[in-house]
DRENFI-414224 format. One line per 5 residues: number of its first residue (from 1); their letters; for each residue x, y, z of C-alpha. Coordinates in Angstrom, 3 decimals, padded with zeros to 6 digits. Last residue first. Example, Ala and Ser with C-alpha at 12.3 -4.5 7.8 and 13.67 -1.06 7.14 Angstrom:
BEGIN
2	sa	013.670,-001.060,007.140  012.300,-004.500,007.800
//
This chain:
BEGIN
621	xxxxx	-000.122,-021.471,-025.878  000.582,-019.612,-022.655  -002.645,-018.462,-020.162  -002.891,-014.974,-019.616  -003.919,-013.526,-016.310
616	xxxxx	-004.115,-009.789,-016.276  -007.998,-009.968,-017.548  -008.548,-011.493,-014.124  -008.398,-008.138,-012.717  -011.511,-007.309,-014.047
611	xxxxx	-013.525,-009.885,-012.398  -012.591,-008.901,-008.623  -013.062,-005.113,-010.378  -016.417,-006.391,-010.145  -016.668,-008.102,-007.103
606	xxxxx	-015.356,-005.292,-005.463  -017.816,-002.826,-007.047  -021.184,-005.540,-006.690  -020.083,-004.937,-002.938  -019.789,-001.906,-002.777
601	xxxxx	-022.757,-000.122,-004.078  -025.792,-003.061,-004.304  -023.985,-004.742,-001.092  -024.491,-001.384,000.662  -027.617,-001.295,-000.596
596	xxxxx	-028.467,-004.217,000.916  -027.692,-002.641,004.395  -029.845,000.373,003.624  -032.526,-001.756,003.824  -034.506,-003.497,000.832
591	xxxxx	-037.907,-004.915,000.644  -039.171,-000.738,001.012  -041.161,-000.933,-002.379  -038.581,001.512,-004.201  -035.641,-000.383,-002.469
586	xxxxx	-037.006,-003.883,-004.278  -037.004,-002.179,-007.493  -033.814,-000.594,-006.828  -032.086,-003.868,-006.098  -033.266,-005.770,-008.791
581	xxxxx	-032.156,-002.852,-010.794  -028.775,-002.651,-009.094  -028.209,-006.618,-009.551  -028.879,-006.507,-012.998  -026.603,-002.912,-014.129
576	xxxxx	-023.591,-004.371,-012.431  -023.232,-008.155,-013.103  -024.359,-007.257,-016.889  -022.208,-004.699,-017.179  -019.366,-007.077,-015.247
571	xxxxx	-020.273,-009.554,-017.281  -019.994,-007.554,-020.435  -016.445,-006.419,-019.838  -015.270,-009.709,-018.486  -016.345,-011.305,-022.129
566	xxxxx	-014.464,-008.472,-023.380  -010.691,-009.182,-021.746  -011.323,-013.135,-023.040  -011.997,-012.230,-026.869  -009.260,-009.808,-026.379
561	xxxxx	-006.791,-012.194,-025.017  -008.219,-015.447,-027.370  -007.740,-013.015,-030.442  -004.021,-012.235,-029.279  -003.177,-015.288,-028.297
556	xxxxx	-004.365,-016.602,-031.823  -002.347,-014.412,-033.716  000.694,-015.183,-031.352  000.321,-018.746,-033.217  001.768,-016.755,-035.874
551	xxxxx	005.102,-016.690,-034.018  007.767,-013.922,-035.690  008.004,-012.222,-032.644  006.594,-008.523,-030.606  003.035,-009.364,-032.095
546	xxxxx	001.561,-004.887,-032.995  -001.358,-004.387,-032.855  -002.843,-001.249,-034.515  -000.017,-001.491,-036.834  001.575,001.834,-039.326
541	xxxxx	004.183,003.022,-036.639  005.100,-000.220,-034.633  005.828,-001.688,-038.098  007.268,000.970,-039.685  009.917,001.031,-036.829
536	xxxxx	010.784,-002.546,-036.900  012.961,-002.835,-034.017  011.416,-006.608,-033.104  008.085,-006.384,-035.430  007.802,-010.422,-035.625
531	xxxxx	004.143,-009.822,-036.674  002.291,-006.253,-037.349  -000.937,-006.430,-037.008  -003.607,-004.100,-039.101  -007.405,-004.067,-037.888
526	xxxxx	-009.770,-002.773,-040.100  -007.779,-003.300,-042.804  -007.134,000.086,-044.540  -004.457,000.909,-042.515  -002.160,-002.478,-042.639
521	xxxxx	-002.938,-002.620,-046.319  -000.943,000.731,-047.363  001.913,-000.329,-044.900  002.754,-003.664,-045.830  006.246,-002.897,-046.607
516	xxxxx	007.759,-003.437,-043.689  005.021,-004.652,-041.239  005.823,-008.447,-041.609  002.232,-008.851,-042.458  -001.345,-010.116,-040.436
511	xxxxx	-004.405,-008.124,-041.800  -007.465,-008.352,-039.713  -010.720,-007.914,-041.022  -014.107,-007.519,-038.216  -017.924,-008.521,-038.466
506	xxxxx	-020.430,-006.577,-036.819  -021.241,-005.285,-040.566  -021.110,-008.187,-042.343  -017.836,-009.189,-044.792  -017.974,-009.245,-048.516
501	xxxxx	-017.573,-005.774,-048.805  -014.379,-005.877,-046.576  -013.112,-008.666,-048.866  -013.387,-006.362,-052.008  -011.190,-003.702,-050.051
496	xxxxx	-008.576,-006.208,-048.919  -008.426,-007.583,-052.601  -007.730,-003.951,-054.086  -005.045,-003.497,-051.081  -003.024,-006.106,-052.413
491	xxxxx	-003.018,-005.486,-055.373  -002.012,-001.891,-054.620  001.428,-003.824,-053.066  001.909,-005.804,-056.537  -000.027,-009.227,-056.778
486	xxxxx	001.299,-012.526,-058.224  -000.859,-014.730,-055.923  -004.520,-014.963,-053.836  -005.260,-017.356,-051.794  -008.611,-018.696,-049.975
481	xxxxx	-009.201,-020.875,-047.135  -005.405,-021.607,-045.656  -004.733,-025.080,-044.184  -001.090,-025.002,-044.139  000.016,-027.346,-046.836
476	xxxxx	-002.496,-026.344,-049.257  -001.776,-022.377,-048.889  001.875,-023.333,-049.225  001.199,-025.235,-052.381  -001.268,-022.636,-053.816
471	xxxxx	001.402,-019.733,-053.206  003.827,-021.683,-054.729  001.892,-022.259,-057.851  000.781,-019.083,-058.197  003.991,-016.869,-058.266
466	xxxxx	004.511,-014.726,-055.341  003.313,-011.740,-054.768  000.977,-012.887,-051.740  -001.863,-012.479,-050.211  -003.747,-015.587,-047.911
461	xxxxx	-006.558,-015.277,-046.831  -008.435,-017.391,-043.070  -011.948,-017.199,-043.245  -014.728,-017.632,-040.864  -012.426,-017.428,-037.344
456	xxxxx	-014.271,-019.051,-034.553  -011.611,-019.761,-031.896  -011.422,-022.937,-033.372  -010.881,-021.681,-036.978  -008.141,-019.488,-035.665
451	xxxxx	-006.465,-022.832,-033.829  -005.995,-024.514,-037.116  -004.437,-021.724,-038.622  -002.298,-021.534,-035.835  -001.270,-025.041,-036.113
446	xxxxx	-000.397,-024.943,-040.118  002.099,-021.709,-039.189  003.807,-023.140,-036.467  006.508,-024.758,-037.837  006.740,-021.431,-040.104
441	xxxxx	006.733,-022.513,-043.654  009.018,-023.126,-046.176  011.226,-021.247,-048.448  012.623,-021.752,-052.049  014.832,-020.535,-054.522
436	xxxxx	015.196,-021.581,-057.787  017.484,-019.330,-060.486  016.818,-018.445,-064.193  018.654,-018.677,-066.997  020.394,-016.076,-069.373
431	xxxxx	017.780,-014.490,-071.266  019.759,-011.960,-073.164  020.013,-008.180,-073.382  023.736,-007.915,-071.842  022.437,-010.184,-069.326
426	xxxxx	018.858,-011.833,-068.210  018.153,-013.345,-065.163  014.947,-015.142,-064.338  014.215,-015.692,-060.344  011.794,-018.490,-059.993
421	xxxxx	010.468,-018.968,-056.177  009.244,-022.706,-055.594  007.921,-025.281,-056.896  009.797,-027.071,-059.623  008.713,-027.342,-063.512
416	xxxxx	010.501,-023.902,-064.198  008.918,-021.983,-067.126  011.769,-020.410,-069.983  011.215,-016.368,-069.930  010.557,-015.078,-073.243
411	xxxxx	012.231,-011.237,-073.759  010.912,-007.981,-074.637  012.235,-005.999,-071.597  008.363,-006.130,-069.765  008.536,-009.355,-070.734
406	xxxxx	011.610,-010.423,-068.644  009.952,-008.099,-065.962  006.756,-009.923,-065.956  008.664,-013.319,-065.897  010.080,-012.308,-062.657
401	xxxxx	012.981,-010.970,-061.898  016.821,-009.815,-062.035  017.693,-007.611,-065.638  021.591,-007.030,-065.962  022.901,-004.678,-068.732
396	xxxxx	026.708,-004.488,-068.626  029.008,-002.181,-067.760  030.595,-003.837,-064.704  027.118,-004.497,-064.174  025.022,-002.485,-064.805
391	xxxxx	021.088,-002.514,-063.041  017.617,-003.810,-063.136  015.894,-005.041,-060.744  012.358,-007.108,-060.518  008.487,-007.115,-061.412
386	xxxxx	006.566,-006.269,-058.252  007.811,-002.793,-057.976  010.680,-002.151,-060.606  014.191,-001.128,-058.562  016.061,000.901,-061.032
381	xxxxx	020.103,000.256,-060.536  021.683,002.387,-062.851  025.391,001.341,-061.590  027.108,-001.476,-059.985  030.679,-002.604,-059.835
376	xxxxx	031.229,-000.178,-056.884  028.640,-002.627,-054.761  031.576,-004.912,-054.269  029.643,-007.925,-052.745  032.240,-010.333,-051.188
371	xxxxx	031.877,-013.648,-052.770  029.486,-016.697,-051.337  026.985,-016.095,-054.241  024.383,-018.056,-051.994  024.602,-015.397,-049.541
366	xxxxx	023.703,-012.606,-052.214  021.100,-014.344,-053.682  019.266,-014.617,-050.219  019.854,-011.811,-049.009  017.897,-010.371,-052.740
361	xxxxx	015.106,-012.979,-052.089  014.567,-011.636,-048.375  014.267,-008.182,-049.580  017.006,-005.618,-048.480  018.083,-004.099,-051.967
356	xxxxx	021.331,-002.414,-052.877  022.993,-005.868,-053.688  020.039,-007.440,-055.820  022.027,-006.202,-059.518  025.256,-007.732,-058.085
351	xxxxx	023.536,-011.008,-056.562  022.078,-011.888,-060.044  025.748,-010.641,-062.318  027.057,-013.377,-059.115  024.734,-015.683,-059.542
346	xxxxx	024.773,-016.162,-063.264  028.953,-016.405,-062.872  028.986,-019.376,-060.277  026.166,-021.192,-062.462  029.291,-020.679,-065.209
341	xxxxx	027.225,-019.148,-068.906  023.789,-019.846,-070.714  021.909,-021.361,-068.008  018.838,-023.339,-068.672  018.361,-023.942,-064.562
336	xxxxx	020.513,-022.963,-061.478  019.023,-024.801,-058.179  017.994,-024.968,-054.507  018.561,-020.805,-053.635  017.311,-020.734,-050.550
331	xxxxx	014.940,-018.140,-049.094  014.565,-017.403,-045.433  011.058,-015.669,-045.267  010.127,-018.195,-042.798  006.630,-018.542,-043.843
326	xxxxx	003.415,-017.221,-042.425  004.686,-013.976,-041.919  008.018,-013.555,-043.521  006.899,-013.935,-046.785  003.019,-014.998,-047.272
321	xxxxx	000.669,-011.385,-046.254  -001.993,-012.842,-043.441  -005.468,-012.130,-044.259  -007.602,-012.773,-040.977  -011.625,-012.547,-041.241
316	xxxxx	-013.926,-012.840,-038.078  -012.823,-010.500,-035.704  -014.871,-009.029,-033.252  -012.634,-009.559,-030.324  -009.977,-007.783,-032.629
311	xxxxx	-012.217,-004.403,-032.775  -012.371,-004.415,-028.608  -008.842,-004.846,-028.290  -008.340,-001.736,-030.984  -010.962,000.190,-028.984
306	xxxxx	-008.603,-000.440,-025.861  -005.736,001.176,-027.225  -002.086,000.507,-028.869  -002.072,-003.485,-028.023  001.250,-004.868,-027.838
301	xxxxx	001.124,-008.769,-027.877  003.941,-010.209,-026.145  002.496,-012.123,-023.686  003.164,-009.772,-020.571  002.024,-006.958,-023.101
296	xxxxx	-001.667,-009.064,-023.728  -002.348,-009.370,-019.908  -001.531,-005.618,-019.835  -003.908,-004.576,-022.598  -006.569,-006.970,-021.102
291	xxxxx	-005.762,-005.504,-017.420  -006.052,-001.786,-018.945  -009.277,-002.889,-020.661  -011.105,-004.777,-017.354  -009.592,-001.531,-015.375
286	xxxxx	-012.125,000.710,-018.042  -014.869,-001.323,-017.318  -014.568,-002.130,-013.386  -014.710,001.941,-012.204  -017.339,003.553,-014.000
281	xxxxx	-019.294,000.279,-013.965  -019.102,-000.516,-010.183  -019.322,002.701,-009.238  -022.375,003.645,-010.835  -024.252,004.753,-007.463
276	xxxxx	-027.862,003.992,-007.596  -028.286,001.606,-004.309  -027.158,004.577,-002.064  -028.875,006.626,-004.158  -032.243,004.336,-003.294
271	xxxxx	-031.384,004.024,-000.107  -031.807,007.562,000.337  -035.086,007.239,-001.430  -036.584,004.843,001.017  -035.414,006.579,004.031
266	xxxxx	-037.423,009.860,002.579  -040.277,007.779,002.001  -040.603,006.616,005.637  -039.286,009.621,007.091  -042.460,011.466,005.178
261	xxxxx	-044.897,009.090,006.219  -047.623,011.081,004.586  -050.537,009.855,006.522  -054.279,009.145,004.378  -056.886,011.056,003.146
256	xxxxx	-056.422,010.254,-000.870  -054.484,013.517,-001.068  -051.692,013.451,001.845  -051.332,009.650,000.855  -050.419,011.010,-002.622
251	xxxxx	-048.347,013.912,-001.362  -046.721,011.084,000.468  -046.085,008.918,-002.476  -044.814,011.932,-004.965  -041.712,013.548,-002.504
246	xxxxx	-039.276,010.983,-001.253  -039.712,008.828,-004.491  -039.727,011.972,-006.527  -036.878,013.326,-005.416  -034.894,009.157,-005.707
241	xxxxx	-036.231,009.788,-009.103  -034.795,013.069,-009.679  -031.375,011.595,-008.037  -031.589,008.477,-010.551  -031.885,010.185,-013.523
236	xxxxx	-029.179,012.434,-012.615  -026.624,009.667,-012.324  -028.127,007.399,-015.541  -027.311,010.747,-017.681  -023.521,011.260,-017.115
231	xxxxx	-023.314,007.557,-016.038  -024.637,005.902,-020.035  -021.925,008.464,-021.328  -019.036,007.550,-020.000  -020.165,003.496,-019.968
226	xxxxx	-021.084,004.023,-023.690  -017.274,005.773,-023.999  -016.028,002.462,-022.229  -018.159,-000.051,-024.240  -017.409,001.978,-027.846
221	xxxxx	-013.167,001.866,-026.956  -011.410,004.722,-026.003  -008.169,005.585,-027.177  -006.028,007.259,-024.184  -005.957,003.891,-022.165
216	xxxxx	-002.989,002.716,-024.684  -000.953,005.407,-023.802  001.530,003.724,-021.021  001.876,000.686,-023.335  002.786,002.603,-026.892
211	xxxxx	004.769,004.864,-024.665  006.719,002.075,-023.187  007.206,000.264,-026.329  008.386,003.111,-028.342  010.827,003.453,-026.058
206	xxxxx	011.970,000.055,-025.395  012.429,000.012,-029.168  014.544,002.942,-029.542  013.685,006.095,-031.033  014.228,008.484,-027.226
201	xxxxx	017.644,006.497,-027.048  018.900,007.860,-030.013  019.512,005.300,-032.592  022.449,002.874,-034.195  024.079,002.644,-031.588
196	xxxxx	027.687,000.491,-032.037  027.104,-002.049,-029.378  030.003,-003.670,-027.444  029.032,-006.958,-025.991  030.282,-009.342,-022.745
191	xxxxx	029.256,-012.749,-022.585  026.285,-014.537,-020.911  022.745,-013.405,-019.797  022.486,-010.175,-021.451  018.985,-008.732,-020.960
186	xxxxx	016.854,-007.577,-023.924  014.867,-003.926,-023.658  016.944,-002.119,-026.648  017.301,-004.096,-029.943  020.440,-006.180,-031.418
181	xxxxx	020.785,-006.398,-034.816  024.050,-008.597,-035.756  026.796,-007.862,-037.168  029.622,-009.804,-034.252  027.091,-012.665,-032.501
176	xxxxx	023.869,-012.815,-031.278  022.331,-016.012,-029.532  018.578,-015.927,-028.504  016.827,-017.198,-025.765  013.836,-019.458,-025.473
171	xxxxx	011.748,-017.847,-022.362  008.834,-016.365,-024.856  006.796,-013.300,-023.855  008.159,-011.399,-026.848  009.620,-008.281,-025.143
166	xxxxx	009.976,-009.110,-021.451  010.987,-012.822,-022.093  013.790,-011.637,-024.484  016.474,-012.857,-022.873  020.097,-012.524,-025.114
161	xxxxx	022.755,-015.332,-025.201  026.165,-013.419,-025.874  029.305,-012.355,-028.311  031.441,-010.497,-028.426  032.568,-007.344,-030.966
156	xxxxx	030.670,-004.659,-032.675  027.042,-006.080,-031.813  024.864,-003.568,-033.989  022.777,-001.325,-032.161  019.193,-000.043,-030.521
151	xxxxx	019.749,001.129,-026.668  019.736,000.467,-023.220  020.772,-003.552,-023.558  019.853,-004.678,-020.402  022.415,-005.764,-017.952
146	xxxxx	023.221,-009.411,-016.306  026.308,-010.126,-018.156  028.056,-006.881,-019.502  026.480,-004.358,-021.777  029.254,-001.759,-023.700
141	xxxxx	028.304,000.775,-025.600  030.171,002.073,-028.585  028.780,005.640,-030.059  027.243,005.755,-033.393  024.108,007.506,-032.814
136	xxxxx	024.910,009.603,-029.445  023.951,008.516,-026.013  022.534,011.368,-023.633  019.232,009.896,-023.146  021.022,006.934,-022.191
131	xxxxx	021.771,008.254,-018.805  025.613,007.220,-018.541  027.665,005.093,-016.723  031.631,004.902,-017.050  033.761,002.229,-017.977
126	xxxxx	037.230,002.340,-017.440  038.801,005.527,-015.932  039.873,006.943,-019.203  036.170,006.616,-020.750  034.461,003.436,-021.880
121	xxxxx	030.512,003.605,-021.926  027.789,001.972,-020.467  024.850,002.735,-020.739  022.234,003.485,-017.940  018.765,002.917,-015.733
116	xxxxx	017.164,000.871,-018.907  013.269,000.355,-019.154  012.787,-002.751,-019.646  010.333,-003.534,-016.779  007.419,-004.485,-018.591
111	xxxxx	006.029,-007.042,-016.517  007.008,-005.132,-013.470  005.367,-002.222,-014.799  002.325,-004.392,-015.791  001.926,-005.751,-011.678
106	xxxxx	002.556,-002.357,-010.216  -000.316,-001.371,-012.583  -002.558,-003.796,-011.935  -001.353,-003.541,-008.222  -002.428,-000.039,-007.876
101	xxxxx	-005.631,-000.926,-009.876  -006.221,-003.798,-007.149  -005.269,-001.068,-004.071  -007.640,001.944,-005.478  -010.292,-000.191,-005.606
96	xxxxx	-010.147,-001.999,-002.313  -009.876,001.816,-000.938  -013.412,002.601,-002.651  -014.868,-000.026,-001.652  -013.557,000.025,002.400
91	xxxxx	-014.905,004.087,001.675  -018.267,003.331,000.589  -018.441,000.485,003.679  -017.767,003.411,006.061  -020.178,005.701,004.481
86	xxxxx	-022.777,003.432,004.265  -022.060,002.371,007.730  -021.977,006.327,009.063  -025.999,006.442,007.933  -026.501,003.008,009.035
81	xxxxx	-025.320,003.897,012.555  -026.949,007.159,012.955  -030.791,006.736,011.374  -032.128,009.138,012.943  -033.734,010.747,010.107
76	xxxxx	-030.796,013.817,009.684  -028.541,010.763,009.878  -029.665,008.800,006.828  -030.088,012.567,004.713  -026.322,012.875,005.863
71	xxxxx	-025.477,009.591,004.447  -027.491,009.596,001.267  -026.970,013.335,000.408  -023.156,012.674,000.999  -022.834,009.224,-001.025
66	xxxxx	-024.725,010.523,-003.930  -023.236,013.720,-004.058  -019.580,011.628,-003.901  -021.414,009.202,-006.410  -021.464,012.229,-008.941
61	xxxxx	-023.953,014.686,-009.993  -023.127,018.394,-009.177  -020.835,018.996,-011.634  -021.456,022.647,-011.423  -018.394,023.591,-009.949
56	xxxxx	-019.238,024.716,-006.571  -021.453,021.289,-006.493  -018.834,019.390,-007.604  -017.027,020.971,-004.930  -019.112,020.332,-002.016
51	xxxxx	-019.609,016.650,-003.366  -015.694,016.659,-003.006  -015.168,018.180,000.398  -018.460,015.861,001.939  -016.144,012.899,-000.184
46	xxxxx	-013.083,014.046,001.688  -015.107,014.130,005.316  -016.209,010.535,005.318  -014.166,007.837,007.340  -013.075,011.010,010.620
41	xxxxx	-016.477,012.676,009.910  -018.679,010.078,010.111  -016.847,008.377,013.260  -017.137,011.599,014.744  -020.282,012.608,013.349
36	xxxxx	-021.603,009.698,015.796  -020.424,011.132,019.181  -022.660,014.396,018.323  -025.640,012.874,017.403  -025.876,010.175,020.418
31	xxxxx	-025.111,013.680,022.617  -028.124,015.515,020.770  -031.082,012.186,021.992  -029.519,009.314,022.916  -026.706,007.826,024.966
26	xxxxx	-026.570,004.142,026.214  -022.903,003.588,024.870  -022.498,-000.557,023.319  -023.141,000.768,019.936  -021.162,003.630,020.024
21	xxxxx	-017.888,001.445,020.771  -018.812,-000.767,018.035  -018.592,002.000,015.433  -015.914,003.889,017.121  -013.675,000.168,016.605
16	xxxxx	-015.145,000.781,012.700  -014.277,004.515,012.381  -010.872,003.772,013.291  -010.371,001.189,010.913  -011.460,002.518,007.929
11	xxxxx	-009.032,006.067,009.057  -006.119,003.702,009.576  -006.981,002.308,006.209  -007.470,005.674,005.022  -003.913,006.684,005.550
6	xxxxx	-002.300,003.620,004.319  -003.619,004.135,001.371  -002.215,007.616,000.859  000.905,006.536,002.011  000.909,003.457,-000.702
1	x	000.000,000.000,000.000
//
C-alpha cells in the first residue's frame, strides 16, 4: 500500500472500533448525534469536500453527491449507525479499488520492466555510466552479463545469449554474434558486448514500447465511452427519481386522506442513491481494458488502445501477407536452370544487380553467391515494384525478376517445372537462366491456422506476390481458405477492399504482415498487425497491434486475449446494471434496507473489479 492508502486504512479502521464502541454507549437524543459525526467525519469528510465541490463547480452529480446526500439525509432521520455504515463500507470499496488498480499497474510495470537505468561507456577511468538519453548515434556501448541492452545497435565485438521474455513473452533465448541487430529492452545473460548505436535512445524500441503501453488507455473503446456516457445521464436520472420517491407517495397519501410518512419515504429514497451509485461500472470497465492490454504486453502482444482490443474480439476474417509472416522468409537458392554461362557467374551478375536491396530474395542471392559484394561494380540500378531489378554491371545490362519483368524488356522467360520462387536473369540483353529458390513454412504456421478456426475465425486469406503455384502449395500445406498470388502492393489493397464488402457489418478484417512494406494494407484493414516487429519502426508506426516475434500462433493469443478481456467487460455490465435494478425495485417498495444497498454499491464494485483483474492472467499457448 501506498501513504495515501495507508492513511485511510487507519481512518477505515478507526471509524469501525468507534462503530462498536457507540453501539455498546446508552446515549440518545443531541449527545448520540454528536459522538456519531465523529466516526462520520473522521471515514467521510473528503467525499463531503468533493460533493461540495462538484457542487461549486457545477458537476453536481457524482457518487460523492450521492454518497453525501445519502449519508447525511440517513442521519438527519435518525438513522446514525446506518448512515456512518454506508459511508464506512463506501470508503472500504473505494480503498479496495484503489489497491487492485495499484497492483494492476505495479503488476504491468514489473512485466514491462525494460526500461534501462544506464549505458555503459568506456572513458579513461574504465567504464563509465551514462543516462542513455545522452547517447549519441554511433557511439560504442558496452552491456556486460546481467544488464539490459539500453539502446538499438549492432554487436561490434562479443558475443552473448540474449532474454527476451519481457519483449516477446517467450523464455527461449537468442544467440547474437559480431553484425548482428540487437534491440533495446533484452537482458544479457552470458558474454560481454560492445554495441555500435544505431539510434537515439528516445527512437529505440523500449521506447516506443513504453509509450505505446503507457498510452494505450487514451483511445477509447465503444463499451467504455457508452459506460461515460450511459453515467452522465443514468446519475441524474436516478437523483430526480430518488426526489420523486421521497416527494410523490406522500403527497399522494396526503391527497387520498391518508398519513404522509415522510421519514418513511425519505429513508426509502436515500437508499435508493445509495443503491444507484455507478461505481461498479465507471470503475470495473475501463480496469477490465487496462488488465486486457496488460495481460496481452506480458504475452507479447502490444495493443495501442482499448478500442483496438475491442475491434480484434470481433474479428472474423484474418489475411496474413506470405513472406516472412506465415513462412520463414529465409529463401534458398535450390538450383541454377537453362543457363547460358558458369552457375557461379549467373549468380554473381544476379547477386550484383540485388545488392542495394534488403528483400529476403535479394539476401538470399547474395549469400548463396558466397563472394564479397563490391557494390562499386554497380550502376543504374532501377528497382521495378513487383516485377524485378535492373542494373550495370561492370558495364553491362543485368535484368533480375520475374517473368513480368523479362517481358516487360521484350524477352521469353523459360517456365521452371519445380515449386518454388523463380528468379529469371537476363544479361547484356539476353535471357540467361533463371534461379530456384525456395522457403518453407513457419513450424507453427499450419497449427495456428488450425487454432483461428477454433476460436471461430470464418476465413483465413492468404496475399501474396509470389507466383501461383507456390502460393497454392503453401496455402495447401497449411490449411489456408482462400489465396490470392502474383499481386503488386495496390493489389493487395484492391483484394482487402473487395473482402471488406464481402464481410457483415459486426464482423471484423485483420491483416497479419511483416510490417515493412505492408503499410498501405495495414491501414485500410480494419485491424492491421504487425508480426515479428522486433525494431521494426514501420511496423510499430503503421499497426494497430503490434506481435513482438515472428510466431503466428501469437495471432491466436491475441484473439483469445481480447476475446477473453471483453467477455469480463460484459459480465461485469451485466453483473452491475442486474443486480442494481433488482435492487432498486425492491428499495422503491421498502424490501430493501440500507444494508443491501451497501452490497448493491460496494459490494457488486469489489466483485467487479474482482472480475476485471482477471484480464491480467494470460494463459501460454
Amino acid at each position: 500500500m501506498n501513504k495515501k492508502q495507508k492513511k485511510m486504512l487507519a481512518r477505515i479502521l478507526v471509524t469501525a472500533v468507534l462503530i462498536v464502541i457507540l453501539g455498546q454507549l446508552n446515549v440518545t437524543g443531541y449527545a448520540r448525534l454528536a459522538l456519531y459525526l465523529i466516526p462520520y467525519l473522521v471515514v467521510g469528510y473528503d467525499i463531503l469536500l468533493k460533493a461540495l465541490k462538484g457542487i461549486r463547480n457545477k458537476q453536481v452529480f457524482d457518487e460523492n453527491f450521492l454518497m453525501a446526500v445519502a449519508t447525511v439525509g440517513a442521519i438527519v432521520l435518525g438513522e446514525y449507525t446506518e448512515g456512518v455504515a454506508v459511508m464506512l463500507f463506501y470508503q472500504i470499496g473505494e480503498l479496495f479499488q484503489s489497491y487492485a488498480v495499484g497492483k494492476s499497474r505495479k503488476n504491468i510495470s514489473q512485466l514491462m520492466d525494460i526500461r534501462p537505468d544506464y549505458a555503459n561507456i568506456e572513458g579513461e577511468h574504465g567504464l563509465e555510466q551514462v543516462d542513455p538519453d545522452e547517447v549519441e548515434i554511433g557511439t560504442v556501448i558496452v552491456v556486460q552479463p546481467g544488464e539490459k541492452i539500453p539502446i538499438d545497435g549492432v554487436v561490434e565485438e562479443g558475443n552473448a545469449t540474449l532474454n527476451t521474455s519481457a519483449l516477446t513473452g517467450e523464455s527461449l533465448p537468442r544467440e547474437v554474434r559480431v553484425g548482428d541487430a540487437v534491440i533495446s529492452g533484452c537482458i544479457n545473460m552470458t558474454g560481454v558486448l560492445k554495441i555500435r548505436t544505431t539510434k537515439a535512445f528516445g527512437e529505440s524500441t523500449v521506447s516506443k514500447i513504453l509509450d505505446l503501453v503507457e498510452n494505450a488507455n487514451s483511445k477509447k473503446s465503444q463499451s467504455e465511452r457508452f459506460i461515460s456516457r450511459f453515467a452522465r445521464y443514468y446519475t441524474p436520472a436516478v437523483c430526480y427519481g430518488a426526489l420523486a420517491l421521497a416527494v410523490v407517495p406522500p403527497i399522494i397519501q396526503l391527497l387520498v386522506g391518508g398519513t404522509a410518512e415522510w421519514g418513511l419515504w425519505i429513508y426509502r429514497a436515500l437508499t435508493f442513491l445509495v443503491i444507484s451509485c455507478p461505481c461498479a461500472l465507471v470503475i470495473s470497465i475501463p480496469l477490465s481494458f487496462f488488465a486486457g492490454i496488460g495481460g496481452a504486453s506480458r504475452a507479447g502482444v502490444l495493443i495501442k488502445g482499448s478500442n483496438y482490443l475491442e475491434t480484434l474480439a470481433q474479428t472474423k476474417y484474418v489475411v496474413f501477407d506470405k513472406t516472412g509472416t506465415l513462412t520463414r522468409g529465409v529463401f534458398e537458392v535450390v538450383g541454377i536452370h537453362h543457363s547460358q554461362m558458369e552457375n557461379e557467374r549467373l549468380l554473381e551478375y544476379a547477386a550484383l544487380a540485388e545488392s542495394y536491396s534488403s528483400h529476403p530474395i535479394s539476401r538470399s542471392l547474395k549469400e548463396a553467391c558466397g563472394k564479397t559484394i563490391d557494390r562499386s561494380r554497380v550502376t543504374n540500378v532501377e528497382e521495378i515494384s513487383g516485377n524485378g531489378v535492373t542494373a550495370k554491371v561492370d558495364g553491362v545490362s543485368v535484368a533480375v525478376g520475374n517473368d513480368k519483368l523479362m517481358h516487360k524488356i521484350g524477352l521469353t522467360a523459360i517456365s521452371c517445372h519445380q515449386v518454388g520462387t523463380v528468379v529469371h536473369v537476363a544479361v547484356d540483353g539476353i535471357y540467361a537462366g533463371h534461379i530456384l529458390i525456395s522457403d518453407v513454412a513457419k513450424p507453427t504456421s499450419a497449427q495456428a491456422i488450425r487454432e483461428l478456426q477454433k476460436v471461430g475465425v470464418k476465413k483465413t486469406v492468404m496475399l501474396t506476390g509470389d507466383a501461383d503455384r507456390v502460393a497454392q502449395q503453401v496455402a495447401q500445406e497449411l490449411g489456408v481458405d482462400e489465396v490470392h498470388s502474383e499481386l503488386l502492393p495496390a493489389d493487395k489493397v484492391d483484394k482487402i477492399e473487395a473482402l471488406l464488402a464481402k464481410k457483415g457489418d459486426k464482423e471484423k478484417l485483420a491483416f497479419v504482415g511483416d510490417g515493412i512494406n505492408d503499410a498501405p494494407v495495414l491501414s485500410r484493414a480494419d485491424i492491421g498487425v504487425a508480426m515479428g516487429a522486433l525494431g521494426s519502426d514501420a511496423a510499430i508506426e503503421a499497426a494497430d497491434i503490434v506481435l513482438m516475434d515472428d510466431d503466428p500462433m501469437k495471432m491466436v493469443s491475441a484473439i483469445r486475449i481480447a476475446r477473453k478481456c471483453m467477455r469480463i467487460v460484459y459480465e461485469n455490465i451485466y453483473l452491475a446494471i442486474g443486480i442494481k435494478m433488482v435492487c432498486l425495485l425492491l428499495g422503491a417498495v421498502g424490501l430493501a434496507n440500507m444494508w443491501v444497498a451497501i452490497f448493491a454499491d460496494v459490494g457488486v464494485m469489489v466483485l467487479a473489479v474482482l472480475n476485471a483483474i482477471r484480464a491480467l492472467l494470460v494463459k501460454k499457448l
